[in-house]
N, C-alpha and C positions, 0 to 999 in steps of 0.2 A: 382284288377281292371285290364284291358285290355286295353291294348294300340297298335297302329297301326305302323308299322315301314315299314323300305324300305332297301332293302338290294342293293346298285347298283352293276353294274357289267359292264366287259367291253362286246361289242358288238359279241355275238356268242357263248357269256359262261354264258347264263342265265339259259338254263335247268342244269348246272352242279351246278352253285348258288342252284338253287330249291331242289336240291337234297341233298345236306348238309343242306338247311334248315328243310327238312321233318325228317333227321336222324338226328337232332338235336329236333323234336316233337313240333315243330311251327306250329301255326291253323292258317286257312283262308291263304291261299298261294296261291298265284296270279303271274303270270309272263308277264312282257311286256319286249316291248324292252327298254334293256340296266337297267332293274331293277327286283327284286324279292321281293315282298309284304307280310308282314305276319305279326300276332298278338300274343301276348303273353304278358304275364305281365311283370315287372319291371325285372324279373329273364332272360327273352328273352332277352331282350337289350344286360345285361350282359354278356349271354352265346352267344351270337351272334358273340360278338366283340371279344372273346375268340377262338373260334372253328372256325367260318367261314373261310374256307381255301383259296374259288378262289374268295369271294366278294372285289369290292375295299373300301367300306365304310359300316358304318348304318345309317339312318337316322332314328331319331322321325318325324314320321307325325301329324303335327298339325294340317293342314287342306287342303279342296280342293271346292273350289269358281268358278263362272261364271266372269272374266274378260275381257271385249270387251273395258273399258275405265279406265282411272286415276281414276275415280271417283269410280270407280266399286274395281278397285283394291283397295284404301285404305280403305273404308269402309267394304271390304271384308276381310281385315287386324287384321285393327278392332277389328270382330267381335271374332276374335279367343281368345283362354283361354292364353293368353303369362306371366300371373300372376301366372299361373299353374306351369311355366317351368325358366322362366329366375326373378332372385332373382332380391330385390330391387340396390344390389351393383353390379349387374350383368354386365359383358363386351360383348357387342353384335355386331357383323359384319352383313352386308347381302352381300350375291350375290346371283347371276339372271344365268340365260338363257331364250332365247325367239327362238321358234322355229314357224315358222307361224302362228305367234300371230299378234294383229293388234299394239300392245305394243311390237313394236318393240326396241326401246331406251332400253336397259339393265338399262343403269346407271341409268337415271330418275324414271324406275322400282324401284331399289335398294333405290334410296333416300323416294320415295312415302314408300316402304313397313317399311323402319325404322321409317321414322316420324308420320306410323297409331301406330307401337310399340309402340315407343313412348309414344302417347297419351293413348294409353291402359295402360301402365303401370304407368302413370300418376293416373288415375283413380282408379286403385289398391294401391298405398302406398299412394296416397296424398299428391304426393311431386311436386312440379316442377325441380327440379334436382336431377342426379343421378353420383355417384362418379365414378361409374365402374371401381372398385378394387376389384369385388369377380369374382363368376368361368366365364368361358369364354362359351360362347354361340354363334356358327355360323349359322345361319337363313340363307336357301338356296330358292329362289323364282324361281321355274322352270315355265314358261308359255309356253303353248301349245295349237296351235288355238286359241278359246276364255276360257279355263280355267287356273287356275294358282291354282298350288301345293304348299305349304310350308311346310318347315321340317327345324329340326333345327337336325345339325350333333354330332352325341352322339360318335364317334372315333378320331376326331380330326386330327392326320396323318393318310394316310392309312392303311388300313388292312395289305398294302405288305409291311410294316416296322416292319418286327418281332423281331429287334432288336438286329440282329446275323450278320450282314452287313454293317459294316460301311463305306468298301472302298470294288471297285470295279471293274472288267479290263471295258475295253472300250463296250460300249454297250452291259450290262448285260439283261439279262431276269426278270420282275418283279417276283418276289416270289409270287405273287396271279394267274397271269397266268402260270408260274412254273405248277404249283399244279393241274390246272385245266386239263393243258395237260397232266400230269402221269393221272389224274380221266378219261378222254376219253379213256384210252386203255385199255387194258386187264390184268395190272399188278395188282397184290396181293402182299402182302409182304412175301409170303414164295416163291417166282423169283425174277431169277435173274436184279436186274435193272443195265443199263450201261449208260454214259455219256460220248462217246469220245470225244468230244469237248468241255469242262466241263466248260472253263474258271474259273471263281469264284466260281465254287461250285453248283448253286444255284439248278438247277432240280433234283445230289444227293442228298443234303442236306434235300431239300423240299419231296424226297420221303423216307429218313429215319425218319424224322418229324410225317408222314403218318403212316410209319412202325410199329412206338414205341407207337403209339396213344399219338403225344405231342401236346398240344393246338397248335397252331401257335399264339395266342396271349400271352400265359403264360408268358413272360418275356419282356411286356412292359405295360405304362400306356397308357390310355385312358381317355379324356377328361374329357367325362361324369362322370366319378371319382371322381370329384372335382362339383356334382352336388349336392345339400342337400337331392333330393327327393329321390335318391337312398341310401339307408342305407348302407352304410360301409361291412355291416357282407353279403350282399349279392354276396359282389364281392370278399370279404373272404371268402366264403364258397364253390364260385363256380372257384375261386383258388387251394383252400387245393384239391377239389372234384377232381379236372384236371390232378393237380399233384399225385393222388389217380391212374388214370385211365392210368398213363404212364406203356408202357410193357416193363420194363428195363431188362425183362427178352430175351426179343428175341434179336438176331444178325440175321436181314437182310443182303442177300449180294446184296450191293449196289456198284456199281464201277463207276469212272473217271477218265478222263483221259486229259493228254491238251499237246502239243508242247511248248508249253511257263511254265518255271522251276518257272516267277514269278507268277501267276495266280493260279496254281498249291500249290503251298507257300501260298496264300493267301485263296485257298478253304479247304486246311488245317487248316488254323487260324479259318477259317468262320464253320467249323464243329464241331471244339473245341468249339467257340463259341456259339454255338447253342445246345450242348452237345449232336450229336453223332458221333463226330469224332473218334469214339469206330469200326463205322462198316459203313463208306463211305471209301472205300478203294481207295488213289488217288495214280498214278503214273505220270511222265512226259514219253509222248512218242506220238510220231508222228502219225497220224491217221493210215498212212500205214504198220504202226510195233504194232497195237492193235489187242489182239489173244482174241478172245471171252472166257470170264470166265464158259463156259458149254453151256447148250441147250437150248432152249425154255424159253430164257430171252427178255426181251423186253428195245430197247433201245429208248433214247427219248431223242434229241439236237435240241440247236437251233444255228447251223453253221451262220457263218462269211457271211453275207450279201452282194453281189457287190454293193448293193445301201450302203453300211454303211461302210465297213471296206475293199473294196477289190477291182480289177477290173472283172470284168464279167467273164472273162476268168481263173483267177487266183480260183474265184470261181464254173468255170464247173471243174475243175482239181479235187478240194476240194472233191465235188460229184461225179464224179469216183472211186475216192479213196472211199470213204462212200461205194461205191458199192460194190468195191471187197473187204471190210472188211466183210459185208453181206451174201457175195453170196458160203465162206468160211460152213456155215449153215443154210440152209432155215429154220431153225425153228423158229428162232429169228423174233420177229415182230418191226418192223423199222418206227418211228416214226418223223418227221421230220418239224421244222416250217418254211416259208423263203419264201420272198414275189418275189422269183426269177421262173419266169415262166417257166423255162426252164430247172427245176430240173428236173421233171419227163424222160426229156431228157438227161440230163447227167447223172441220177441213171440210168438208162437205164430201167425199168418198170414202166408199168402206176399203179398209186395206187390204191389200193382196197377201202378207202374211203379218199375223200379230203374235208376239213371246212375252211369255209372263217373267218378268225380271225384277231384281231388288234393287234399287239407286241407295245404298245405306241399308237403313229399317225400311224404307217405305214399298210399298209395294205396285210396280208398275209394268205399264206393257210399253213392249215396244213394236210401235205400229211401222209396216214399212210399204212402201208403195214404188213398183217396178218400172223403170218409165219403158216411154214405148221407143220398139225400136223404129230407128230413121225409116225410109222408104228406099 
């Protein structure tokens, strides 16, 4: 059987979503803003929430409705299959958003969509009460304009909790955007990757991850797990399959690097942790004492924010430095995220391509620059 899912994504990483979707052999794929759409059977779900490297969530799509009132909304509730999906011991939350909807009230949203559940599921076991002490089931009602979406979330925590991360220096990078920004550039895993500002690890980590062909979901649960409909041997087998498909045979050179000895200490543990502390090669050392590891590598940080961690000035210094670590070999292609306007002016060149991208709330670009090729 075939079923409809939603892959979300943050805002400017949908076409990199789409494309792990298609290499992953998902039909009907669909992109809008801030999601990736696609069908597959029961085996998708699984492998979705497996593999998917730069998505933040999966959703089951269970329906999508005309709502312009309460009354339109519950009955449109309602009409949905919620017998199909959430069991009679079932624990169910809902949340909302409302974006230029006329059902503006989120919460009164939220209360209306459980009490249609509700009664639908009323009608399916024939009970008037339910314990909700089996699996946990989160019901998300997105309204937009006059339609409204429901999906109930099959990963539970994000996608960017791979599991390899427990502690973190001060304003790290999610591991789903990680990932997305090594997929924008030009890297392969037979170059060199670098990270001089490496803090906790997270962009080496995430591109030996890449390297070695490791799920990013292999080594945590997910929600949907604990659902009856899914049979046990499917997320068995697309387990064994995963850890089948890892290349323990290659050593990527991946390198980082950080000023701070405990950060450094900590992308060590975060590498071991995530097992390929084998070949993220970390040192402590100052941006301005980093000798590039060869030629025609590609580097890819995400430097110390003046809006986060710095003042303005402290961080055009920062960006200098960056520079002339750079300008040591043009071949290097220089990859950079940071919602500071005025890099392009303290790297001292304008970039060859820049993307509007979100790090969290904040809003930044990511500046990237081509190196040149050898002679």
């Amino acid at each position: 059987m075939t079923y409809d899912f939603t892959a979300t994504a943050a805002f400017g990483l949908e076409a990199v979503v789409k494309r792990e979707a298609a290499a992953l052999g998902f039909g009907n794929i669909r992109v809008s803003d801030g999601k990736v759409d696609f069908s597959g059977g029961l085996g998708a779900l699984v492998r979705a929430n497996l593999w998917l490297r730069s998505a933040d969530r999966v959703l089951l799509r269970v329906g999508e409705f005309g709502a312009r009132t309460f009354d339109e909304l519950f009955e449109g509730t309602k009409a949905l299959p919620w017998g199909d999906w959430i069991t009679e011991d079932g624990r169910f939350t809902v949340n909302g958003k409302s974006v230029r909807s006329t059902l503006h009230s989120v919460p009164d949203c939220q209360a209306i969509v459980k009490k249609a559940i509700v009664e639908k599921l009323k009608q399916k076991y024939h009970v008037a009460w339910f314990p909700e002490t089996g699996p946990e089931y989160t019901v998300q009602v997105a309204l937009l304009k006059d339609g409204a979406a429901l999906t109930i979330d099959a990963s539970g925590p994000g996608l960017h909790k791979r599991g390899y991360r427990e502690a973190a220096v001060k304003a790290p990078i999610k591991e789903t955007l990680a990932c997305a920004l090594i997929s924008l550039t030009y890297w392969k895993k037979d170059r060199i990757f670098l990270d001089p500002l490496c803090g906790s690890g997270t962009l080496p980590i995430e591109a030996a991850l890449m390297a070695k062909n490791v799920a990013p979901g292999l080594n945590r649960r997910f929600v949907s797990e604990t659902w009856p409909q899914i049979p046990e041997s499917l997320w068995k087998e697309a387990r064994e399959e995963a850890a089948a498909a890892i290349r323990a045979d290659l050593a990527p050179e991946i390198y980082g690097s950080d000023i701070d000895p405990a950060a450094v200490a900590l992308a060590a543990y975060n590498a071991r942790k995530a097992g390929v502390g084998d070949c993220v090669r970390l040192e402590t050392k100052a941006l301005r004492d980093v000798a590039l590891p060869g030629s025609r590598g590609v580097a890819v940080c995400n430097p110390p924010y003046a809006e986060r961690l710095g003042t303005a000035k402290e961080t055009e210094l920062l960006y200098g430095e960056l520079r002339e670590v750079f300008q040591r070999d043009r071949t290097w292609s220089v990859n950079v995220i940071t919602p500071d306007e005025f890099f392009e002016r303290a790297f001292g060149r304008k970039a060859d391509a820049k993307r509007k991208l979100f790090n969290g709330m904040i809003k930044t670009d990511y500046y990237q620059y081509y190196g040149e090729k050898p002679a």
